[in-house]
PyMOL Python script that loads the backbone (N, CA, C, O; Angstrom):
from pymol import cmd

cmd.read_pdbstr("""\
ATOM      1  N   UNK A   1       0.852  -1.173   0.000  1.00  0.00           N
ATOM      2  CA  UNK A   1       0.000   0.000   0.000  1.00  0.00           C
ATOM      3  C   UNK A   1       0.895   1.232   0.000  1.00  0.00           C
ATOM      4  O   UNK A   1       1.764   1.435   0.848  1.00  0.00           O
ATOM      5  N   UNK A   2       0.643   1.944  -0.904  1.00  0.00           N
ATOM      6  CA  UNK A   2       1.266   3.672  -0.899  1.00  0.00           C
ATOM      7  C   UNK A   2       0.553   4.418   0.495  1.00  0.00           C
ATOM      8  O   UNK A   2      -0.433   4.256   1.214  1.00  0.00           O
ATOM      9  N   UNK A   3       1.728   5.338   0.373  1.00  0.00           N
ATOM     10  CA  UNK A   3       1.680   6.288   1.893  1.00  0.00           C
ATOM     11  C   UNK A   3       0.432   6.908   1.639  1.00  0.00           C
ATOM     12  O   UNK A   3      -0.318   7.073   2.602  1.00  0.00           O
ATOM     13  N   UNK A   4       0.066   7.292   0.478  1.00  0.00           N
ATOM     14  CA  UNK A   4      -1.069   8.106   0.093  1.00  0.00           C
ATOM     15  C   UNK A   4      -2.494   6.832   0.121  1.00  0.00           C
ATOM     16  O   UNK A   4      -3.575   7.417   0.196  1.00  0.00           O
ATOM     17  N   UNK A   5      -2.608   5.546   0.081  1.00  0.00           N
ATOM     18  CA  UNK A   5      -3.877   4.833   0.304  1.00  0.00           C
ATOM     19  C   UNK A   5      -3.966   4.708   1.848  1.00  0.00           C
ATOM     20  O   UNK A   5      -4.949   4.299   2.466  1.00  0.00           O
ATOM     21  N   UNK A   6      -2.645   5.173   2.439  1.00  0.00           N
ATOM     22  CA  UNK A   6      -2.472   4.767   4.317  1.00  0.00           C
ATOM     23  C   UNK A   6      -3.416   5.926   4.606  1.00  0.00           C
ATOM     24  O   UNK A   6      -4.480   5.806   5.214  1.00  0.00           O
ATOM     25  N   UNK A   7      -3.013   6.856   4.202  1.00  0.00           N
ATOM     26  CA  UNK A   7      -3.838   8.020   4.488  1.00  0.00           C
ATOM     27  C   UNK A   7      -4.976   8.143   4.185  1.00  0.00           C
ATOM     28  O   UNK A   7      -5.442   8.972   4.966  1.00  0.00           O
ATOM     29  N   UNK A   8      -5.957   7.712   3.298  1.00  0.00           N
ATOM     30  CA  UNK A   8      -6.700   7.421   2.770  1.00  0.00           C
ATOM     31  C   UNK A   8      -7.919   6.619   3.375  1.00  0.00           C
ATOM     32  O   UNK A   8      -9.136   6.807   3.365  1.00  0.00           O
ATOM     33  N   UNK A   9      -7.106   5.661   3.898  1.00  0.00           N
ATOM     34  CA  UNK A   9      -7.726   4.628   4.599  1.00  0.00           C
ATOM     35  C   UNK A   9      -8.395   4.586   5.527  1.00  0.00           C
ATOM     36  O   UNK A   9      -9.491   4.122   5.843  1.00  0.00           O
ATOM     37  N   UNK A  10      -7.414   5.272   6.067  1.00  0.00           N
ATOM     38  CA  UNK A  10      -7.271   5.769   7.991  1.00  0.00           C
ATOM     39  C   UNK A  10      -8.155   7.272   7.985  1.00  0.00           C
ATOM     40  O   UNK A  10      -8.856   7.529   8.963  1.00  0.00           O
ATOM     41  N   UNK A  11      -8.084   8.129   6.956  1.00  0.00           N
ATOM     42  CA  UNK A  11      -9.576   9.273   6.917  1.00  0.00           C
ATOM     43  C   UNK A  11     -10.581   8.475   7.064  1.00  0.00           C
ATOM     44  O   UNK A  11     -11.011   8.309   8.206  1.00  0.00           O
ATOM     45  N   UNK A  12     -11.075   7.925   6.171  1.00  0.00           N
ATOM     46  CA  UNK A  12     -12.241   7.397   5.601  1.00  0.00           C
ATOM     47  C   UNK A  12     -12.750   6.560   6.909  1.00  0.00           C
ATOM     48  O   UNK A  12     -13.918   6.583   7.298  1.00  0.00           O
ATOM     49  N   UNK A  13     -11.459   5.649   7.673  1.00  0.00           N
ATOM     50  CA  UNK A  13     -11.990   4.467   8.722  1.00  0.00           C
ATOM     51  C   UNK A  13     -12.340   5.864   9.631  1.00  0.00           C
ATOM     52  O   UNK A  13     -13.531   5.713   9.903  1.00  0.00           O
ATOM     53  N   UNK A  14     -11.946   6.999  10.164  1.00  0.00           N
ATOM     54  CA  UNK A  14     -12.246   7.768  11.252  1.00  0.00           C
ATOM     55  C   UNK A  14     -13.607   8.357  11.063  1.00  0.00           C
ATOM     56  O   UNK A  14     -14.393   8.669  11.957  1.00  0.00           O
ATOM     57  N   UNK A  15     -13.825   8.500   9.342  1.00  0.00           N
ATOM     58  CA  UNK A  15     -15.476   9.255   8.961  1.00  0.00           C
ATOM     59  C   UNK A  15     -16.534   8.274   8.997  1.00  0.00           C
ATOM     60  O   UNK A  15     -17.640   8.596   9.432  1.00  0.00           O
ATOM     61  N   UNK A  16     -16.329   7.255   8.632  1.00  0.00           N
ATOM     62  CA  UNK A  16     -16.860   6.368   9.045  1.00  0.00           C
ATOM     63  C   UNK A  16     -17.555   6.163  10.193  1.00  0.00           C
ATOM     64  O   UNK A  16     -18.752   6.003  10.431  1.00  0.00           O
ATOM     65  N   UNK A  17     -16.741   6.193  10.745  1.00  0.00           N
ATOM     66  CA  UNK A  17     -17.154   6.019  12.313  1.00  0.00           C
ATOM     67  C   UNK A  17     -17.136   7.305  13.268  1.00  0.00           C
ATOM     68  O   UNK A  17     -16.839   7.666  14.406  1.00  0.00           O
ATOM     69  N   UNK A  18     -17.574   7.686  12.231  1.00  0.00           N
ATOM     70  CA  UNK A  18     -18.081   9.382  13.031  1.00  0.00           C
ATOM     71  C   UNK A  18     -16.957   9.734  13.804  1.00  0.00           C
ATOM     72  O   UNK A  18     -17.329  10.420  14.755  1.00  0.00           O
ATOM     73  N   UNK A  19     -15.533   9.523  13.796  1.00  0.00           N
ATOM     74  CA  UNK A  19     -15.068  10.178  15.041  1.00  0.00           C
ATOM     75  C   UNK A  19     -14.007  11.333  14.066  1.00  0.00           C
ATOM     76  O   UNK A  19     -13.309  11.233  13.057  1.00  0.00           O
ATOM     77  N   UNK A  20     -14.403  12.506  15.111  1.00  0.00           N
ATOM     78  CA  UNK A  20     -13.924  13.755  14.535  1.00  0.00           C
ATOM     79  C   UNK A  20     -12.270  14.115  14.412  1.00  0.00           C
ATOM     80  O   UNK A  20     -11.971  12.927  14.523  1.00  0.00           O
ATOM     81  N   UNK A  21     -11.116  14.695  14.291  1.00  0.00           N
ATOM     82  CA  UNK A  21      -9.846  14.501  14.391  1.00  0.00           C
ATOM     83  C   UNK A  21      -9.687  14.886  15.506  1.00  0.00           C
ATOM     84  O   UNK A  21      -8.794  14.255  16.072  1.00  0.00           O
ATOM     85  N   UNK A  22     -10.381  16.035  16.413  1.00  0.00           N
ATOM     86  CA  UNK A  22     -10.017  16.158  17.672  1.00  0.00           C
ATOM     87  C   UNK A  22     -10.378  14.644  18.270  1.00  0.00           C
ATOM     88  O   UNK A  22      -9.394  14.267  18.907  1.00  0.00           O
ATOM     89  N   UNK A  23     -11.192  13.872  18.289  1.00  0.00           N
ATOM     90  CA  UNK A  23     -11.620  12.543  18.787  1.00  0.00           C
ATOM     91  C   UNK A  23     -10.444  12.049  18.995  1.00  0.00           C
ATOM     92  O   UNK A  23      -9.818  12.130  20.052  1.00  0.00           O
ATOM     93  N   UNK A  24     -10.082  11.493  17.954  1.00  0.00           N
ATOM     94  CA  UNK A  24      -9.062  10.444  17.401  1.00  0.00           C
ATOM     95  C   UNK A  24      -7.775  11.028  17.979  1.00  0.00           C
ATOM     96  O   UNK A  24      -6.943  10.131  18.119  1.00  0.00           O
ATOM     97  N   UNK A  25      -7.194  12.580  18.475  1.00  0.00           N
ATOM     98  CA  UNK A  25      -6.403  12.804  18.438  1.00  0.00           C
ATOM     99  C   UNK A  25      -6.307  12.749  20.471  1.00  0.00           C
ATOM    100  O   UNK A  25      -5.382  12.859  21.275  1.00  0.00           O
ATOM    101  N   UNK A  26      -7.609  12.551  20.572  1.00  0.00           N
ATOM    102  CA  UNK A  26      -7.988  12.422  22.281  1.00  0.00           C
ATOM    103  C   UNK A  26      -7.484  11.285  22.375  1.00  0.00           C
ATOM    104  O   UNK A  26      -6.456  11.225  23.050  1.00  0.00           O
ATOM    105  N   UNK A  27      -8.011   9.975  21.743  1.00  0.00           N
ATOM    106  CA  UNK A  27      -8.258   8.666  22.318  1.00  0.00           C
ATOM    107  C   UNK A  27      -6.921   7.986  21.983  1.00  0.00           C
ATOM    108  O   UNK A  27      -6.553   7.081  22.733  1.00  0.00           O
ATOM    109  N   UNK A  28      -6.189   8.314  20.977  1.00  0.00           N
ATOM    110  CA  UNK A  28      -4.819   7.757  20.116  1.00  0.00           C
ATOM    111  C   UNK A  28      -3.979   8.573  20.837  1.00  0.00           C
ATOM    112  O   UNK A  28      -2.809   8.196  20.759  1.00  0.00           O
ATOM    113  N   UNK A  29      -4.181   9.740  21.637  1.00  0.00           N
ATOM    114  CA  UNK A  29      -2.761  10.058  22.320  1.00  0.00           C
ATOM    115  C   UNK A  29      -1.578  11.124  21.381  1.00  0.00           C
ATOM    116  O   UNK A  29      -0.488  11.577  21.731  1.00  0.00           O
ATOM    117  N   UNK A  30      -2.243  11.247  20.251  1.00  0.00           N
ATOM    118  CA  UNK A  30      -1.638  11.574  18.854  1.00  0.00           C
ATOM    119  C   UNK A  30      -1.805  12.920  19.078  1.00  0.00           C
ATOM    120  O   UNK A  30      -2.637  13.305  19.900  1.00  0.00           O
ATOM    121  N   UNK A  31      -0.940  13.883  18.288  1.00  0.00           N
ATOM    122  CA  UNK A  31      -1.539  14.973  18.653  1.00  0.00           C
ATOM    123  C   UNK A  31      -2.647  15.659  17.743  1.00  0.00           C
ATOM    124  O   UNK A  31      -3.067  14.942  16.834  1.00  0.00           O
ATOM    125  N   UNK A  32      -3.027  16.559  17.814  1.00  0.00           N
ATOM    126  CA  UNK A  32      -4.004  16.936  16.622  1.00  0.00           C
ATOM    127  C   UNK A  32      -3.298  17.448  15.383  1.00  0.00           C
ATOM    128  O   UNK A  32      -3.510  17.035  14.243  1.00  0.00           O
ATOM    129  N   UNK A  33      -2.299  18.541  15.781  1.00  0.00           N
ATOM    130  CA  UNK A  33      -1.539  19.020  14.642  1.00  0.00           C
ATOM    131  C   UNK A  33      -0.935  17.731  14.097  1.00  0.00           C
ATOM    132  O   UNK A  33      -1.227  17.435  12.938  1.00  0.00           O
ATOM    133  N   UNK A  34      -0.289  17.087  14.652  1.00  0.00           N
ATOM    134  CA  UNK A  34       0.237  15.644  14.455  1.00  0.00           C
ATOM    135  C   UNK A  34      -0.620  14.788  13.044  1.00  0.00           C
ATOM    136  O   UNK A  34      -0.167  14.497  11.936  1.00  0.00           O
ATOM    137  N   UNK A  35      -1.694  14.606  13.499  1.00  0.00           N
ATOM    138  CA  UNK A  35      -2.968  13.475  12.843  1.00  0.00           C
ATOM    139  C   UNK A  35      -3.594  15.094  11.356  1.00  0.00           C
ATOM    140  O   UNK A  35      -3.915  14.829  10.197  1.00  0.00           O
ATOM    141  N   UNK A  36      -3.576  16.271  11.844  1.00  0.00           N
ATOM    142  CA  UNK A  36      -3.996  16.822  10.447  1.00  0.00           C
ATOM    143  C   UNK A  36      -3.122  17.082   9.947  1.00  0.00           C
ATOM    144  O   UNK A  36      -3.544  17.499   8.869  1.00  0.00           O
ATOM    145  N   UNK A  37      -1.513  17.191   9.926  1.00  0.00           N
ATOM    146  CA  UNK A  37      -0.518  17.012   9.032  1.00  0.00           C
ATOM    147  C   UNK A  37      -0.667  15.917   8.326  1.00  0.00           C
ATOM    148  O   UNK A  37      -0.709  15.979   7.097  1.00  0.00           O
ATOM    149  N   UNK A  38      -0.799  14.386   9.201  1.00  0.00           N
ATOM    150  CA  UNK A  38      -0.964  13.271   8.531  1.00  0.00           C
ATOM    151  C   UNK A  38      -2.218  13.229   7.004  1.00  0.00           C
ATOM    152  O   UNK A  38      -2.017  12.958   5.820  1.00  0.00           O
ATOM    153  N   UNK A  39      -3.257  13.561   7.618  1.00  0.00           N
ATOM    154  CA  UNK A  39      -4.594  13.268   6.847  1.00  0.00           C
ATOM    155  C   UNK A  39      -4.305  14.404   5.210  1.00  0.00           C
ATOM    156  O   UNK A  39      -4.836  14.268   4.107  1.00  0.00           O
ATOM    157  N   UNK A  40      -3.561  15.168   5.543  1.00  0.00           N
ATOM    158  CA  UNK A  40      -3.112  16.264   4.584  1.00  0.00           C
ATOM    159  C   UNK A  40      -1.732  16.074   3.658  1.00  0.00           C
ATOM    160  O   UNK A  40      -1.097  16.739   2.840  1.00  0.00           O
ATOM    161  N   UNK A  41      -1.666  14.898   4.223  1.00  0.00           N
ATOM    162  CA  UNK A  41      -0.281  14.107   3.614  1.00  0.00           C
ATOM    163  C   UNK A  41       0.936  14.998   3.800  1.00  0.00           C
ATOM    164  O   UNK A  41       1.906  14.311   3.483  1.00  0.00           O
ATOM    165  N   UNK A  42       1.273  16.032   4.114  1.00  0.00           N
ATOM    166  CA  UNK A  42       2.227  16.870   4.942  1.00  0.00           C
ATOM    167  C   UNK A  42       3.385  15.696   5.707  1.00  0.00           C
ATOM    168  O   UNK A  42       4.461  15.275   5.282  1.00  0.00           O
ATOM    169  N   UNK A  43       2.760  15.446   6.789  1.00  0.00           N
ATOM    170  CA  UNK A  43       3.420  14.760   7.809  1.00  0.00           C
ATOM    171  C   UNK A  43       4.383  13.507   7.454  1.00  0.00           C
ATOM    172  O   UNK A  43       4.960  13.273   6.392  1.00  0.00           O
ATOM    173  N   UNK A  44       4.382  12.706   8.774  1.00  0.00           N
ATOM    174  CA  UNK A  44       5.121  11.882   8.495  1.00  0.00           C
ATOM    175  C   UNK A  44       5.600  10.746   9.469  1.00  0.00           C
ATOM    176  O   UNK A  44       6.688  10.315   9.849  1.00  0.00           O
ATOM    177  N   UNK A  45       3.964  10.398   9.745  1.00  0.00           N
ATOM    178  CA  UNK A  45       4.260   9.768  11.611  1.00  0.00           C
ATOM    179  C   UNK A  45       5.602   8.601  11.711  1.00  0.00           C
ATOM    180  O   UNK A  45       6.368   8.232  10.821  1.00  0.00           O
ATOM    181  N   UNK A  46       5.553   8.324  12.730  1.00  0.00           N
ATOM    182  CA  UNK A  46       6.188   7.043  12.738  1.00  0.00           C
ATOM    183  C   UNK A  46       5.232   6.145  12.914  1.00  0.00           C
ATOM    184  O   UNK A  46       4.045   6.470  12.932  1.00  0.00           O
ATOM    185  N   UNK A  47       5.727   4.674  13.093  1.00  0.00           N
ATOM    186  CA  UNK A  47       4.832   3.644  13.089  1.00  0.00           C
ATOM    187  C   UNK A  47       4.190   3.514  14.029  1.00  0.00           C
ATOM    188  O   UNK A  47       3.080   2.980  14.041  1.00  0.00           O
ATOM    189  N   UNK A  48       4.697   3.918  14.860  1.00  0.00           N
ATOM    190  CA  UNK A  48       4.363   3.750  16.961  1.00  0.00           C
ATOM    191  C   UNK A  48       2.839   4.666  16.531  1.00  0.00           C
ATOM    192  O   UNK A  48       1.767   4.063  16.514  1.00  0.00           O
ATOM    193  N   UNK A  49       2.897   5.711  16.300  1.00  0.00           N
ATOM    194  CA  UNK A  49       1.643   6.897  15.720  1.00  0.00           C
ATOM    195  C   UNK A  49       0.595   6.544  15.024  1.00  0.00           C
ATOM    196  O   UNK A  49      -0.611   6.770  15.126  1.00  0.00           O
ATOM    197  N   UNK A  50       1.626   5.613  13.882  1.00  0.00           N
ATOM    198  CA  UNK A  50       0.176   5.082  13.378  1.00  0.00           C
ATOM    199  C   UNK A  50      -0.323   3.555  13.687  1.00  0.00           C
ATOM    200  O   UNK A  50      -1.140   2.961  12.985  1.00  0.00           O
ATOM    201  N   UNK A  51       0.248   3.068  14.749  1.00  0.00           N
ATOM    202  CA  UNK A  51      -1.036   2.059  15.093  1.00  0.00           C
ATOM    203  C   UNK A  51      -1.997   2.846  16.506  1.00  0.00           C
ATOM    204  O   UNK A  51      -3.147   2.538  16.818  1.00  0.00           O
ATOM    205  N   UNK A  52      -1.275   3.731  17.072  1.00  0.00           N
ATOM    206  CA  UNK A  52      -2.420   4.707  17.977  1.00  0.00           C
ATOM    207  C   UNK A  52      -3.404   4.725  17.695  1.00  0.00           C
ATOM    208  O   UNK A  52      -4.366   4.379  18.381  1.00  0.00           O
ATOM    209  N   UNK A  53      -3.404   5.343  16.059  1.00  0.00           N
ATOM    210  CA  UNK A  53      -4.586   5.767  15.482  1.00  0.00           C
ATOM    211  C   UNK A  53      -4.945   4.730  15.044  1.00  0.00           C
ATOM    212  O   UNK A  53      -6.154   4.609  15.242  1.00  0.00           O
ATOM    213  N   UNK A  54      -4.343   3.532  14.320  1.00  0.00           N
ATOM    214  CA  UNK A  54      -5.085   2.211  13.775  1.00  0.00           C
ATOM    215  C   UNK A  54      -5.790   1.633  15.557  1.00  0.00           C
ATOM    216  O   UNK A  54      -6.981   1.429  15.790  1.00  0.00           O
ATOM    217  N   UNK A  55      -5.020   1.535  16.230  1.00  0.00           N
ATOM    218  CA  UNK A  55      -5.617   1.022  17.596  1.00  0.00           C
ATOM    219  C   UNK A  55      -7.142   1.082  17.949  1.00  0.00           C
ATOM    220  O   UNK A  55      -7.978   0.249  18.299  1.00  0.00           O
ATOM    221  N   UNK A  56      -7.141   2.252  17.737  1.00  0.00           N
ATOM    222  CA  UNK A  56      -8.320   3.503  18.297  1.00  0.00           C
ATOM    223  C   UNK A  56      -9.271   2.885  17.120  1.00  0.00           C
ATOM    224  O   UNK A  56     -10.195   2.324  17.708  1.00  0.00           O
ATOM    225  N   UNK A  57      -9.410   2.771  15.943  1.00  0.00           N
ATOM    226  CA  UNK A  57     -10.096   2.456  14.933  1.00  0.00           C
ATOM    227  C   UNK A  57     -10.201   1.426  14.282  1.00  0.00           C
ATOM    228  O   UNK A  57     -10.522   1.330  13.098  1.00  0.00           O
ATOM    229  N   UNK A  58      -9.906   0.502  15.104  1.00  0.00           N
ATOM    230  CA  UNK A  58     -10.146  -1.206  14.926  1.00  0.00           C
ATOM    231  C   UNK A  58      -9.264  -1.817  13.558  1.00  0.00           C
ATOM    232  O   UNK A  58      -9.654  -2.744  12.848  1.00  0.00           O
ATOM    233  N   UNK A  59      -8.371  -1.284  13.437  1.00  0.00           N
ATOM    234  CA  UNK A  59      -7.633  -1.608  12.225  1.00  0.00           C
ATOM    235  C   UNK A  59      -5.744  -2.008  12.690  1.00  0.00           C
ATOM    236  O   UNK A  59      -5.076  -1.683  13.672  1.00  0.00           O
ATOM    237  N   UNK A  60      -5.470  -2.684  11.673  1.00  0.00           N
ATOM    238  CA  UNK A  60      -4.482  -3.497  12.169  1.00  0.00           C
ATOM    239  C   UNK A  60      -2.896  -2.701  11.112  1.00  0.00           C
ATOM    240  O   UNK A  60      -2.954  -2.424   9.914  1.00  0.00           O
ATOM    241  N   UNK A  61      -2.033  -2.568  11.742  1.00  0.00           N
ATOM    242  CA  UNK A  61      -0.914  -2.339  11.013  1.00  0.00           C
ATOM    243  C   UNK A  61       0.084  -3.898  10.714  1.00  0.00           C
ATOM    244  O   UNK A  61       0.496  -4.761  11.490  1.00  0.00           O
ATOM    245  N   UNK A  62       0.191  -3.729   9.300  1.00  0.00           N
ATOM    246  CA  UNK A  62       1.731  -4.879   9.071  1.00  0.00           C
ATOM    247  C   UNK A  62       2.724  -4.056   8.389  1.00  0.00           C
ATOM    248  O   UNK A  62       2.548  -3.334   7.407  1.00  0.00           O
ATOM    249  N   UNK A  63       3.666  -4.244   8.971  1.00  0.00           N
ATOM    250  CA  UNK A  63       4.930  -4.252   8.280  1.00  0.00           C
ATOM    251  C   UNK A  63       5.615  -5.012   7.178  1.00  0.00           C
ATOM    252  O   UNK A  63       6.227  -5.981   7.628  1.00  0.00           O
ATOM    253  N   UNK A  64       5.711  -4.861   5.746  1.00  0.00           N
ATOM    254  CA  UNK A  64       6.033  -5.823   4.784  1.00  0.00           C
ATOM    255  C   UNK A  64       7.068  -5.497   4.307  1.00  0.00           C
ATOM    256  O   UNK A  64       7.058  -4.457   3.648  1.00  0.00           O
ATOM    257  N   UNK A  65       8.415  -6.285   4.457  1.00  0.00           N
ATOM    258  CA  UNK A  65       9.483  -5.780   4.074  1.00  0.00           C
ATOM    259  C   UNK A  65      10.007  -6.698   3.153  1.00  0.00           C
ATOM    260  O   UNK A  65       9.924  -7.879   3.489  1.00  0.00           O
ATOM    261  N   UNK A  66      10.607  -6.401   1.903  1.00  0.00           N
ATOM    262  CA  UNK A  66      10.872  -6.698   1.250  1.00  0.00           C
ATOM    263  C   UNK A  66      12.563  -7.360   0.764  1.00  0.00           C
ATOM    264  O   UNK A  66      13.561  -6.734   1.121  1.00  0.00           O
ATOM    265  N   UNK A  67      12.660  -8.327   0.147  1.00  0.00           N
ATOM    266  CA  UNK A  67      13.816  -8.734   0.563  1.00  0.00           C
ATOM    267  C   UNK A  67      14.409  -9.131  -1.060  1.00  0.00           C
ATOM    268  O   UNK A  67      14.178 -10.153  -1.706  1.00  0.00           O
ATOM    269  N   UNK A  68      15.216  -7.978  -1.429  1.00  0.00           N
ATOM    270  CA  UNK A  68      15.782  -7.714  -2.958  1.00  0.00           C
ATOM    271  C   UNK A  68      17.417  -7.620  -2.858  1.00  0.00           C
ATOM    272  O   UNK A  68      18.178  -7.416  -1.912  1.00  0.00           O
ATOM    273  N   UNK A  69      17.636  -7.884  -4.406  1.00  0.00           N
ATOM    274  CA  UNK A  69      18.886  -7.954  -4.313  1.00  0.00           C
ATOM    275  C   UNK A  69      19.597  -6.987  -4.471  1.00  0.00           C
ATOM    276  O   UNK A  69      19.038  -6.102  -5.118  1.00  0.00           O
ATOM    277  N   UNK A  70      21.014  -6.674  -4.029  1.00  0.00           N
ATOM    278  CA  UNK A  70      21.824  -5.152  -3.659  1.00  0.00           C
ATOM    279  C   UNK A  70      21.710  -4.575  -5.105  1.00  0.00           C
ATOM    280  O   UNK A  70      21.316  -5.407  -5.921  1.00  0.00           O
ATOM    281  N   UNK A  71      21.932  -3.511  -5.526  1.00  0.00           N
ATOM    282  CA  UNK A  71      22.528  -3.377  -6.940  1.00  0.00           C
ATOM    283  C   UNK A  71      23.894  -3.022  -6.839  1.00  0.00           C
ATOM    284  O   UNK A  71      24.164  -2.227  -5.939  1.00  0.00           O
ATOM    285  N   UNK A  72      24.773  -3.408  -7.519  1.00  0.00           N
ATOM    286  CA  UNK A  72      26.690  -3.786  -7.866  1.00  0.00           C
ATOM    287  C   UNK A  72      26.719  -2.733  -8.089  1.00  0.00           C
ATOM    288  O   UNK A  72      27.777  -2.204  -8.432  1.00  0.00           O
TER     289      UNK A  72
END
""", "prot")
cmd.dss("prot")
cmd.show_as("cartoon", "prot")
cmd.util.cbc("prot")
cmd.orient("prot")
């Protein structure tokens, strides 16, 4: 998934469920400026940040790392 469908995702799961960015920025611990940099694609949380907010909104973070060869 692109940084831009993460963002995407995670709007839509918060409108969804009615919860407002001050909400989300209450219950996730996140800050507000924090979470509307994010939603504005500005930002640039770390991962710890964004399972707060996945936490809070019943959604799950994976990490998929990829395992390629060096280039010479």
């Amino acid at each position: 998934m692109h940084f831009s469908e993460l963002i995407k995702t995670i709007k839509e799961r918060r409108e969804v469920l009615q919860v407002t960015q001050q909400g989300l920025a209450d219950l996730s611990g996140v800050g507000l400026r924090t979470l509307k940099q994010f939603e504005s694609g500005k930002g640039n949380p770390t991962l710890l940040t964004l399972q707060k907010m996945a936490d809070v909104l019943g959604m799950e973070v994976y990490l998929k790392i990829k395992n390629g060869t060096p280039n010479k």
